[in-house]
N, C-alpha and C positions, 0 to 999 in steps of 0.2 A: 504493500500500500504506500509507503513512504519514495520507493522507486519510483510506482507512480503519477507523485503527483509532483517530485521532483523533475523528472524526465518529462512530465506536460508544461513545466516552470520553464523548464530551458527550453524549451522549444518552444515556448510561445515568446519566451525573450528575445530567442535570434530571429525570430522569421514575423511580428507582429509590431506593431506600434507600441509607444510608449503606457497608450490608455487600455488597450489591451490586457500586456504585460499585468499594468498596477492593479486591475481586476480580477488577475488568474490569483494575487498574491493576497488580496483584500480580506479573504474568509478567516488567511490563516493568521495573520497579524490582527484582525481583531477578536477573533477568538483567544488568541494567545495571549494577549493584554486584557482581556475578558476573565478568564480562568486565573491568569498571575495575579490579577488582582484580588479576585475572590480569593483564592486560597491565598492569601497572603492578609487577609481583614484582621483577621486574629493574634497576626504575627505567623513567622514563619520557623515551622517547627527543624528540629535536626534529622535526616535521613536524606537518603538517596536524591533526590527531587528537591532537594535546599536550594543549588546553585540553579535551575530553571526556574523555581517561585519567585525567587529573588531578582532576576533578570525578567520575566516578563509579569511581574509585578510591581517593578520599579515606578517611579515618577518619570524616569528616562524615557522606559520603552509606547506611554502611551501615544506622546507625543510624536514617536515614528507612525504607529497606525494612523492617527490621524492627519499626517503631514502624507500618507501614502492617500488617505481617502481623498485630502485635495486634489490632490493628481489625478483620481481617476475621475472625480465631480470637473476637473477642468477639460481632460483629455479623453474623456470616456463619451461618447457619444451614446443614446439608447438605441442600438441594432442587436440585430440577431446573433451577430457573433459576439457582442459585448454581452448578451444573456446568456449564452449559452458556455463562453467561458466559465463567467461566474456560477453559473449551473454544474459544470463538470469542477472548479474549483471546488464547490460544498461538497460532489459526489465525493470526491477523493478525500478532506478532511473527515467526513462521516465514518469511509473505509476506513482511514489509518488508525482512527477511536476504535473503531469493530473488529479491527485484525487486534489489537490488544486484548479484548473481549472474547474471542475465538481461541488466543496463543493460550489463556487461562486456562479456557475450558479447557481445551485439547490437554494440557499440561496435569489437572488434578483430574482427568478424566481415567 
């Protein structure tokens, strides 16, 4: 899953516009400053996942997603291929969440 949606990342970088691009990336940067931030409300506990909470938790990393969302509010035009990126972006962050979901199962199964 992470192959995937890496390998739709690069390939819409080299061969697509800049408004393109900033939409394929949009789901995962706000989700990721989403999540960092929730888990991090409480404070941020000690284990494995300390240095990600902490990093997409930061006062740092929001201000990237939303400096990435201007980008695509300026450069993003509403067409078919700017939905349908964004479409196949969510598919692929949904997979990467559900392949973690599945590794468990498979794993104490």
């Amino acid at each position: 899953a992470t192959r995937q949606y890496t390998d739709f990342l690069l390939a819409t970088a080299w061969s697509q516009p800049i408004g393109v691009t900033a939409v394929a990336m949009s789901p995962c940067m706000r989700l990721y400053a989403y999540l960092g931030q929730q888990l991090a409300q409480n404070g941020i506990p000690e284990h494995i996942y300390q240095d990600w909470i902490t990093t997409y938790g930061s006062e740092e990393f929001e201000p990237l997603a939303a400096q990435l969302e201007t980008i695509v509010e300026e450069y993003a035009e509403d067409t078919n291929l700017i939905r349908s990126t964004y479409r196949y972006a969510m598919v692929c962050e949904r997979d990467f969440f559900q392949a973690a979901w599945q590794y468990q199962s498979y794993n104490n199964a």
